[in-house]
Backbone as XML, in Angstrom:
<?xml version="1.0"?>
<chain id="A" units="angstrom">
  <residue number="1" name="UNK">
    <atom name="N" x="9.373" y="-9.366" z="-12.792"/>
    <atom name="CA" x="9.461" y="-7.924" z="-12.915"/>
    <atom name="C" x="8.128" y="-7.269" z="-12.553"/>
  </residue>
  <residue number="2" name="UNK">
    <atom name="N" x="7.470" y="-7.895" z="-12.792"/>
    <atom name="CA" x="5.727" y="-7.534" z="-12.470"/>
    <atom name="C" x="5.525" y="-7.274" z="-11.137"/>
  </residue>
  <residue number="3" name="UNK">
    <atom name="N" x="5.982" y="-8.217" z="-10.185"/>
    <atom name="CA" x="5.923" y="-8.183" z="-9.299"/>
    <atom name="C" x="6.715" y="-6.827" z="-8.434"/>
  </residue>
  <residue number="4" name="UNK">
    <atom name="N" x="7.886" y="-6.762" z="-8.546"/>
    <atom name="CA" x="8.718" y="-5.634" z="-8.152"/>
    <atom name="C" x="7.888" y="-4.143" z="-8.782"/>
  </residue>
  <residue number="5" name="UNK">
    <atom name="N" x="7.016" y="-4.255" z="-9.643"/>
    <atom name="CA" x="6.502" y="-3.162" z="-10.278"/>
    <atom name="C" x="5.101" y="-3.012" z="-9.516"/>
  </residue>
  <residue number="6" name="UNK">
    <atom name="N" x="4.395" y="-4.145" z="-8.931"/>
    <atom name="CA" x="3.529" y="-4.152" z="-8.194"/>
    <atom name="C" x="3.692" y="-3.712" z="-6.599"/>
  </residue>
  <residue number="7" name="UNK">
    <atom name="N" x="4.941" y="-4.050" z="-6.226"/>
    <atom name="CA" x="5.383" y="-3.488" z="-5.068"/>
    <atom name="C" x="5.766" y="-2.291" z="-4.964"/>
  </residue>
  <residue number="8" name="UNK">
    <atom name="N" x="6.509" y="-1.442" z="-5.841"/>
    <atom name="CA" x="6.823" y="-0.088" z="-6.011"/>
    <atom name="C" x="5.696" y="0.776" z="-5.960"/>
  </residue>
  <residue number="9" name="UNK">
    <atom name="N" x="4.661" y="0.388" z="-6.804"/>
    <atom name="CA" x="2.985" y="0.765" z="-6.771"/>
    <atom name="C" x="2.620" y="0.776" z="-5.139"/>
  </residue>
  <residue number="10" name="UNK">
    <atom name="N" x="2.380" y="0.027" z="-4.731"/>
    <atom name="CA" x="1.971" y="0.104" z="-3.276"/>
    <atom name="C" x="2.803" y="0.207" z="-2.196"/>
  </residue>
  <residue number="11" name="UNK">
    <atom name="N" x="3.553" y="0.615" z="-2.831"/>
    <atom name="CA" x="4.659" y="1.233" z="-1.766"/>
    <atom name="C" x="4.542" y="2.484" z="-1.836"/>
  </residue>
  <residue number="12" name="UNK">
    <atom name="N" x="4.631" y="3.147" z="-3.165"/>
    <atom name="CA" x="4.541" y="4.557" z="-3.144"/>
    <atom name="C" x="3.322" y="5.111" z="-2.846"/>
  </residue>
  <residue number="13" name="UNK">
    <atom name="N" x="1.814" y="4.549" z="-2.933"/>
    <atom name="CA" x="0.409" y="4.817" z="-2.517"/>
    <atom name="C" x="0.519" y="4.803" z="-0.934"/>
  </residue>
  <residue number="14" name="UNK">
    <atom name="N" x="1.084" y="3.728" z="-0.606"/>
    <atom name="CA" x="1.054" y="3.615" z="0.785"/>
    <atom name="C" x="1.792" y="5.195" z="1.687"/>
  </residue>
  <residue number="15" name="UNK">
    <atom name="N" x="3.205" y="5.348" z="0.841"/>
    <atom name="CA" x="4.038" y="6.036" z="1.493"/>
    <atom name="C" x="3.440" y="7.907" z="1.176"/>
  </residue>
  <residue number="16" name="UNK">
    <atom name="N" x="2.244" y="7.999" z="0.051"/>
    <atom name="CA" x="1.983" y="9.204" z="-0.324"/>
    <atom name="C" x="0.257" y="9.200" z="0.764"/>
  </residue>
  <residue number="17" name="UNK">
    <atom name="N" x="-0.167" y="8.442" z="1.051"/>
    <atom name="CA" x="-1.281" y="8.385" z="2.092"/>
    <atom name="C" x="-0.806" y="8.905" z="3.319"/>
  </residue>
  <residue number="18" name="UNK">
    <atom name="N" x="0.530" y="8.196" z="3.609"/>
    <atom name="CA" x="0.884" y="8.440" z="4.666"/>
    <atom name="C" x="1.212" y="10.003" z="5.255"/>
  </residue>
  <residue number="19" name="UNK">
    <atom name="N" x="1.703" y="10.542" z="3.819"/>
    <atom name="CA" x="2.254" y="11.955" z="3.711"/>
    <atom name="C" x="1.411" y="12.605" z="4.399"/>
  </residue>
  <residue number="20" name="UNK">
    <atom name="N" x="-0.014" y="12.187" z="3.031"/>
    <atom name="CA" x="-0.793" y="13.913" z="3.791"/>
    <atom name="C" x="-1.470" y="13.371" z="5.227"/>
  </residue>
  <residue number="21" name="UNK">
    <atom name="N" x="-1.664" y="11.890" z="5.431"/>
    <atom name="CA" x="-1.848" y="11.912" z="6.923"/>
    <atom name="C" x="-1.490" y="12.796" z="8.103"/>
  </residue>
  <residue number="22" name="UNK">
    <atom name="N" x="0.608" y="12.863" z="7.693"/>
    <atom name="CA" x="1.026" y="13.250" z="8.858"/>
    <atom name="C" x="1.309" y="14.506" z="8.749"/>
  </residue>
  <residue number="23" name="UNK">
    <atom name="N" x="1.992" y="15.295" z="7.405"/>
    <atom name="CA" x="2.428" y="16.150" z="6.539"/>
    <atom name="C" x="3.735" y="16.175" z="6.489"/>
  </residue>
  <residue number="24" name="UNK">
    <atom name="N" x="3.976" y="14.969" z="6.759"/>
    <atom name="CA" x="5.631" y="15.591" z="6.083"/>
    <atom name="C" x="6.084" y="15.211" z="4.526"/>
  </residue>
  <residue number="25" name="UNK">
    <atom name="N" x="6.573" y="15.824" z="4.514"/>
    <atom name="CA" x="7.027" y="15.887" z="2.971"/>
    <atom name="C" x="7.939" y="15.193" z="2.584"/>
  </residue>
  <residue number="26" name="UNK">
    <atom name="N" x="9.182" y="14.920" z="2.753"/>
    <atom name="CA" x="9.796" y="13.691" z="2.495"/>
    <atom name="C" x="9.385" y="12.229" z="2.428"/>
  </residue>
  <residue number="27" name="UNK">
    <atom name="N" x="8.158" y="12.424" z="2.836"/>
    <atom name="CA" x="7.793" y="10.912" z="3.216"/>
    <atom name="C" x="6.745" y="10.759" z="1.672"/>
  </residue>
  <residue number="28" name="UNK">
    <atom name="N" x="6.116" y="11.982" z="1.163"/>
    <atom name="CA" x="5.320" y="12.467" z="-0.079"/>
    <atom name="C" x="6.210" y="11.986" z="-1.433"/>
  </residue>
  <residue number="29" name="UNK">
    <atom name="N" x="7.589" y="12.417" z="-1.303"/>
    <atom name="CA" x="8.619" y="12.645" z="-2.119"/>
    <atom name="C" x="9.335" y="10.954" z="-2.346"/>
  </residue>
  <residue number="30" name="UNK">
    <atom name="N" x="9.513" y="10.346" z="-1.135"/>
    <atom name="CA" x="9.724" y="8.697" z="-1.852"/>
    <atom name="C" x="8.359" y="8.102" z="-2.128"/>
  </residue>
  <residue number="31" name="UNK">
    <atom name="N" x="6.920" y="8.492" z="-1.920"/>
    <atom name="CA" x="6.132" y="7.811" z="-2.881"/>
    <atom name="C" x="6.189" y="8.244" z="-3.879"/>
  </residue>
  <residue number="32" name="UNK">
    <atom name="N" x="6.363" y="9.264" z="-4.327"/>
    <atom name="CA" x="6.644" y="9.896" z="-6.206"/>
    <atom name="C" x="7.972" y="9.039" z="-6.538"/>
  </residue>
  <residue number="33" name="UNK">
    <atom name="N" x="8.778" y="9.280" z="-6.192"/>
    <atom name="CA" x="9.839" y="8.704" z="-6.350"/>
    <atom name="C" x="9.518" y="6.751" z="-6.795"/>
  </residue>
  <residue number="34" name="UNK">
    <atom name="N" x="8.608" y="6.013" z="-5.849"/>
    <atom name="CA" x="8.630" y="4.360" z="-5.924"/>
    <atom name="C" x="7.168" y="4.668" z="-7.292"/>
  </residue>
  <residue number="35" name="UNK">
    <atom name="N" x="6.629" y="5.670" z="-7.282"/>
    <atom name="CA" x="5.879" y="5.388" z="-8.563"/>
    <atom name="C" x="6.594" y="5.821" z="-9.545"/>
  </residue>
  <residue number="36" name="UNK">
    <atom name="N" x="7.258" y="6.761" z="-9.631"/>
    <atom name="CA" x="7.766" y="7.104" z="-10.977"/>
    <atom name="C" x="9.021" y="5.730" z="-11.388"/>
  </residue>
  <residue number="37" name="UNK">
    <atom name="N" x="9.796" y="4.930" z="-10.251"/>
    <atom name="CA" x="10.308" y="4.507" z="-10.552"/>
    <atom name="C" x="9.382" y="2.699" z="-11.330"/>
  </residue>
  <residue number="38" name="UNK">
    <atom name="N" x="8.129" y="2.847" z="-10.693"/>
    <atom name="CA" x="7.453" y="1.704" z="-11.771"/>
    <atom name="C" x="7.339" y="1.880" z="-12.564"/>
  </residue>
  <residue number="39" name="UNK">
    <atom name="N" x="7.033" y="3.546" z="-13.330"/>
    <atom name="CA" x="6.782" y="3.996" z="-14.619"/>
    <atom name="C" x="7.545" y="3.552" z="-15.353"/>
  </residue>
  <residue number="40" name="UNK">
    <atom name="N" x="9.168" y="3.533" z="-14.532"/>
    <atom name="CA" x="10.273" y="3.431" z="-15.732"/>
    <atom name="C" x="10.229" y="1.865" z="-15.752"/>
  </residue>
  <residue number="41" name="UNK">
    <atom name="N" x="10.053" y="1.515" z="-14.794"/>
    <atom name="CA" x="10.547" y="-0.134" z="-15.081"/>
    <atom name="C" x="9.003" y="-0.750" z="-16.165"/>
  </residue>
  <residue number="42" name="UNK">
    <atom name="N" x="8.360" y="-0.132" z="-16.346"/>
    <atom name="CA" x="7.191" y="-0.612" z="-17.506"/>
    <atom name="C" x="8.154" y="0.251" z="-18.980"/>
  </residue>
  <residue number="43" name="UNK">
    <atom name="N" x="8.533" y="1.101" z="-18.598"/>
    <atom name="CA" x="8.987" y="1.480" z="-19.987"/>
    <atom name="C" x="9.733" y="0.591" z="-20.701"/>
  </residue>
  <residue number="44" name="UNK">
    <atom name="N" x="11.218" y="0.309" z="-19.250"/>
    <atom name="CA" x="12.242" y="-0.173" z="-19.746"/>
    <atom name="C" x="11.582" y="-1.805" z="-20.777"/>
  </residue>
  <residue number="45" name="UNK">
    <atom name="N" x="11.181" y="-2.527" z="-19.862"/>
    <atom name="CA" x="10.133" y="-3.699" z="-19.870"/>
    <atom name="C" x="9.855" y="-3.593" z="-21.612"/>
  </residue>
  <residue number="46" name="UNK">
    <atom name="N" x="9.468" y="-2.500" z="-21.787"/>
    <atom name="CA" x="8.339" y="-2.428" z="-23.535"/>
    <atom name="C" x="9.377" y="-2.184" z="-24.463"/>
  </residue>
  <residue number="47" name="UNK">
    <atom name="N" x="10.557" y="-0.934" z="-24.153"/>
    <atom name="CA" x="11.664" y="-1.037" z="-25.179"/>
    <atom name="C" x="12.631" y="-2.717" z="-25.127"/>
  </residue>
  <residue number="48" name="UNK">
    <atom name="N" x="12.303" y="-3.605" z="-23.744"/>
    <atom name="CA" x="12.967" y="-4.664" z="-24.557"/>
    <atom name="C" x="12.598" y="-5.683" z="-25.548"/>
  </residue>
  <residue number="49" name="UNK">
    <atom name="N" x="11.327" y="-5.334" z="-25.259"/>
    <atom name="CA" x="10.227" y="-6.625" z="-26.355"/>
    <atom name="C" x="10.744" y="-5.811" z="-27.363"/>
  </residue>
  <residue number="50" name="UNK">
    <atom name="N" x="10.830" y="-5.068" z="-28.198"/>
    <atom name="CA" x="10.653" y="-3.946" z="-29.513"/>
    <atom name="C" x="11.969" y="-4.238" z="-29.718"/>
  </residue>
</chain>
């Protein structure tokens, strides 16, 4: 799971660099999107230990 959470991370850095490189905005919007979705997968991750 770490791993898939490590990839979402640098996927979405990669894909939000890229943004303001070129400016488009959709491309801004799936890096928020692959980070927010690591956020959740650390959440989900902590409510299952508990």
């Amino acid at each position: 799971m770490i791993a898939l959470r490590i990839a979402l991370i640098g996927a979405g850095v990669m894909a939000f660099i890229f943004a303001l490189r070129t400016g488009t905005d959709w491309v801004r919007w799936v890096g928020i999107g692959c980070l927010a979705g690591a956020l959740l997968l650390r959440l989900v991750e902590r409510l299952r230990k508990s």
